[in-house]
N, C-alpha and C positions, 0 to 999 in steps of 0.2 A: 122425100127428104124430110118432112115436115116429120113423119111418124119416126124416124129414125134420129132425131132429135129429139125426140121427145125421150124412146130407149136411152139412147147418150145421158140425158139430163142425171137420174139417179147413179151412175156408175162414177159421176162428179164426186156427189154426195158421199159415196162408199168411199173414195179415195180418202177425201177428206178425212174419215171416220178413221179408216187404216193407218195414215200421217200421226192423227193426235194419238193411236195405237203403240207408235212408234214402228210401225211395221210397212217402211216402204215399198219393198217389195210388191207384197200385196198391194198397195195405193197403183204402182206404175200398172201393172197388170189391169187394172179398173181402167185407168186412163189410157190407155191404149185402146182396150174395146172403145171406148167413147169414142177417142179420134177416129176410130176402123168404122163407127156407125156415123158419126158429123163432123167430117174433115173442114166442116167451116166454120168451127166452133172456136175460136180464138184461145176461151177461157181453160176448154181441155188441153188445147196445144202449151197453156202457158200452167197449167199444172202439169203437163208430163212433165215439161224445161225443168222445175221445182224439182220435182222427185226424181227425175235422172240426176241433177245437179247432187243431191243430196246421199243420192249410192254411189257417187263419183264416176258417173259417167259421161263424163265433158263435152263427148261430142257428139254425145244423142240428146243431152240438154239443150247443144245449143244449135242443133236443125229441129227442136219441137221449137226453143223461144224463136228461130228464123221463120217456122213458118204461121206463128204467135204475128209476129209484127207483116207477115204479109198480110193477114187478115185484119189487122187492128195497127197499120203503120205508128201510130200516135199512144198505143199501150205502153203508158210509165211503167208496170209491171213486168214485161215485157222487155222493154228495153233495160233496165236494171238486169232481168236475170242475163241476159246475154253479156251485160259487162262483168259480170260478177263470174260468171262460166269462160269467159274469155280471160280476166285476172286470174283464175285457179289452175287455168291448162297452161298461162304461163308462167307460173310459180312454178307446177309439177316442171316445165322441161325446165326450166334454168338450173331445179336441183336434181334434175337426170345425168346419169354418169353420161360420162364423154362419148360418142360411138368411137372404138379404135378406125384409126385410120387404114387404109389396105396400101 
């Protein structure tokens, strides 16, 4: 586990790098290998949340920041992105057309 955190550690780094790039894409791709090498990494779980949130994808943001706070219950960062992902998926339905009725 140990050597496999240590892999994870720089694919952090490169997200980061991609992010201030503007290029999240590439950043979520980074943090995915991280969490696929150290699923007990808090801080990758809570950059994927970040960068899913930010290509609007709500609800892969908000199972990376859910599994953020299972490892880090007490992450401010953490529990922010999940309210903030949880406020934008409810904005999105409230201005979702109506489903027709059958």
């Amino acid at each position: 586990i140990m050597v496999n955190a240590l892999l994870a550690y720089p694919r952090k780094g490169l997200a980061g790098v991609e992010v201030a790039r503007g290029n999240p894409e590439a950043a979520r791709e980074h943090l995915q290998v991280a969490v696929a090498l150290d699923a007990t990494d808090p801080g990758a779980w809570r950059g994927l949340g970040v960068v899913q949130r930010l290509l609007g994808r709500f609800s892969e943001a908000k199972g990376a920041f859910e599994s953020c706070l299972d490892l880090a219950p007490e992450d401010p960062e953490c529990k922010l992105g999940l309210s903030q992902v949880n406020e934008a998926h409810a904005a999105l339905e409230s201005k979702a057309p109506a489903k027709p009725r059958r």
